[in-house]
Structures are given as structure tokens and as C-alpha cells.
C-alpha positions as CSV (number, residue, x, y, z in Angstrom):
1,X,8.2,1.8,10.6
2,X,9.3,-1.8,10.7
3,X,7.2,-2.9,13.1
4,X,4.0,-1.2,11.4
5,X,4.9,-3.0,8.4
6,X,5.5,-6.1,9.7
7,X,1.8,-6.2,11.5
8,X,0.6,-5.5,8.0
9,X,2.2,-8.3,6.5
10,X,1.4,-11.0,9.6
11,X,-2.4,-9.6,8.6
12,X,-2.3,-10.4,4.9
13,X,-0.7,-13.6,5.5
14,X,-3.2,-15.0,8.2
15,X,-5.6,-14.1,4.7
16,X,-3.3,-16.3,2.7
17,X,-1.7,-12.9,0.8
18,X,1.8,-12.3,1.0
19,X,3.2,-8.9,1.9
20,X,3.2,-8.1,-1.9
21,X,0.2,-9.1,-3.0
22,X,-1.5,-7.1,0.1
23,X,0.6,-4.0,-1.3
24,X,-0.2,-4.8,-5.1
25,X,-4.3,-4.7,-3.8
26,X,-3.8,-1.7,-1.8
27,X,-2.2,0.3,-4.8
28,X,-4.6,-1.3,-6.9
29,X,-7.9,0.2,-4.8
30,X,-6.5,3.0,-3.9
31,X,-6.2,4.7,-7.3
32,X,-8.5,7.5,-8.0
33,X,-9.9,5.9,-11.7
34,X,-10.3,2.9,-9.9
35,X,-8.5,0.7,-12.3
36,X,-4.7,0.6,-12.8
37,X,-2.4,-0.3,-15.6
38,X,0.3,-3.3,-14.7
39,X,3.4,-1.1,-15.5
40,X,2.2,1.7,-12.9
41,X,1.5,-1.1,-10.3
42,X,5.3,-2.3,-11.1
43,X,6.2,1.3,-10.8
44,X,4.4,1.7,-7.7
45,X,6.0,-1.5,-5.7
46,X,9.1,-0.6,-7.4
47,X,9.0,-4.5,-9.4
48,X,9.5,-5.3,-12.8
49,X,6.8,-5.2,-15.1
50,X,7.2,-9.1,-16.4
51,X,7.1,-9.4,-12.3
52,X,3.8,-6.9,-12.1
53,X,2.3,-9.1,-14.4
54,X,2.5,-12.8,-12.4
55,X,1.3,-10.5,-9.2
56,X,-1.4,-9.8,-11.4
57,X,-2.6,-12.9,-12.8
58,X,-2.0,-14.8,-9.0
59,X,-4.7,-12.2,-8.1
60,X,-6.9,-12.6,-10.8
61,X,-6.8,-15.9,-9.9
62,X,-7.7,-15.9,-6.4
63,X,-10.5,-13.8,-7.6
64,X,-9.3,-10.5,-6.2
65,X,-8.9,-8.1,-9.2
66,X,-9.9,-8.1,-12.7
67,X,-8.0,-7.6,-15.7
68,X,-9.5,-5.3,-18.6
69,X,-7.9,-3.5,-21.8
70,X,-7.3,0.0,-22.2
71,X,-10.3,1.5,-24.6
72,X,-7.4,3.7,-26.8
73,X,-4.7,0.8,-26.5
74,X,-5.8,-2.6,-26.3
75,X,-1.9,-3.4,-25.5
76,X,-2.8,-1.8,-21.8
77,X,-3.6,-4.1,-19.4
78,X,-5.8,-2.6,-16.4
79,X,-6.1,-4.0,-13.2
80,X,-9.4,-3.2,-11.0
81,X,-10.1,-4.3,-7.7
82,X,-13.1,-7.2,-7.2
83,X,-15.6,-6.9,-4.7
84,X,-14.1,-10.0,-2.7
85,X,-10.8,-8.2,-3.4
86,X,-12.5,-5.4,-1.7
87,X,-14.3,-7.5,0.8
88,X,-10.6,-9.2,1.8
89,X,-8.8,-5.8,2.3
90,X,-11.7,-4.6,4.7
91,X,-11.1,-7.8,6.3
92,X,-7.4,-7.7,7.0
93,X,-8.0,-4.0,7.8
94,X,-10.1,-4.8,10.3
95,X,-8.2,-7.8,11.9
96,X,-5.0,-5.6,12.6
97,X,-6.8,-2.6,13.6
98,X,-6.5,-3.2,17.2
99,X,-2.7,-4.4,16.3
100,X,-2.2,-0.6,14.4
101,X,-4.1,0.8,17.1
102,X,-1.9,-0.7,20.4
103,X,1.7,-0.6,18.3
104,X,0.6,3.5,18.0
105,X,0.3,3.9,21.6
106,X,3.2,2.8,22.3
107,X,5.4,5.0,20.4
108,X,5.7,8.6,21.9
109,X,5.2,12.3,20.2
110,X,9.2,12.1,19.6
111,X,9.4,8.8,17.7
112,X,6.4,9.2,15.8
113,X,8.1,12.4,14.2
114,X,11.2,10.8,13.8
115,X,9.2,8.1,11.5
116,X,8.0,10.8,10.0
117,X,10.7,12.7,9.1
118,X,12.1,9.6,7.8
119,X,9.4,8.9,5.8
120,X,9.1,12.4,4.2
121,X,12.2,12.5,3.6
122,X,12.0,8.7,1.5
123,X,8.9,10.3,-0.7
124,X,10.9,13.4,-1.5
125,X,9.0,16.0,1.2
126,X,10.2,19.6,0.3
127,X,12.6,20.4,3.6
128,X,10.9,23.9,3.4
129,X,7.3,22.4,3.1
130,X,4.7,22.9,5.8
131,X,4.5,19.2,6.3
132,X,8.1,19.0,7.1
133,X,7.7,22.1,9.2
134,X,5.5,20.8,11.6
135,X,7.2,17.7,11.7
136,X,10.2,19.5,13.0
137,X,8.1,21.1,15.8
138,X,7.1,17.6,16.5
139,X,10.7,17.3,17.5
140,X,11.0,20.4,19.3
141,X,11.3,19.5,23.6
């Protein structure tokens, strides 16, 4: 999981994001509404909010998101992603693709269901769950 993390960051950085600043754009575009409020992006990367905030105004300036105020509480600050925001994670996506794609075949059935397992188990997968289930048969011989 290290490894596939650290290809991520090497990515964003080679963009001139650091590793947080990559996550904070990928949480950010990946919300349903499109547009997310800073103290759910701190929850989300697991920062302070006062923290959330500079990530959020170093990316508005770079152009990548913008900031807008909630309609029912202007003291709600949402962040949505910017089409060069958008155009940059395409980007990066596509530079360590082949990276992704060469770091997954090296890793056999066995040790791609032990990461897994260990991630399930970090996001709070139900032992009894289907998921976890056929992860276990994963790890079956």
C-alpha cells in the first residue's frame, strides 16, 4: 500500500503538488455535489480545520479550486474543483498510469488480498460483509 501511495505522491509532485494537496483535490472532485465544505475536507484527510483552510486557499491560488459560500449559511465555505484543477488531476492520472499499472503486476493474488484485508479492515469493513468474504477466499491456497 506504501509503494502505491508513494507512486501517487512522486506524480503530484513532478506537477508541483505535494502529496496533500493531490489528496485535498482528489476528495475535493470526487464528491457527489461536486462542491465540498472545508471542515469535511479536514475530516476527510484527517487535518485540522484552521489547516483545511491554508490547503484551501494554496489551491485557490494555483487556480485549482474555487471557494464559494453556502446559500443557507454564508459562514460555510465550499470548495469546488476548477477545470485546470480538473485538467491537472487527469494529467497526473495519466502520467502514473503505466507506474499503477506495472507496480499491480507485480504483486500476486495473495498480496493483493492481504492489502486488502488491511485496508477494509482501516475503513471499518464488516468482518461478516461480502466484501470481506471474498477477500478471505482471496487468501484461500
Amino acid at each position: 500500500m506504501r509503494k502505491a501511495l508513494r507512486i501517487l505522491d512522486e506524480g503530484a509532485k513532478s506537477y508541483g503538488l505535494d502529496g496533500l494537496e493531490h489528496q485535498a483535490l482528489l476528495q475535493i472532485a470526487g464528491t457527489p455535489s461536486g462542491a465540498l465544505a472545508i471542515h469535511s475536507l479536514a475530516d476527510r484527510l484527517d487535518i485540522v480545520p484552521a489547516f483545511a483552510s491554508r490547503l484551501v486557499k494554496q489551491l485557490e491560488s494555483k487556480q485549482l479550486i474555487v471557494r464559494s459560500r453556502l446559500h443557507d449559511d454564508k459562514r460555510v465555505i465550499l470548495t469546488s474543483i476548477s477545470p485546470k484543477g480538473m485538467d491537472l488531476l487527469r494529467d497526473i492520472d495519466s502520467d502514473i498510469h503505466y507506474e499503477i499499472a506495472h507496480f499491480q503486476r507485480g504483486i500476486d493474488r495473495q498480496e493483493r488480498a492481504a492489502a486488502l484485508a488491511i485496508f477494509g479492515f482501516y475503513v471499518g469493513e464488516p468482518s461478516d460483509s461480502a466484501v470481506a468474504k471474498a477477500i478471505r477466499q482471496m487468501l484461500e491456497p
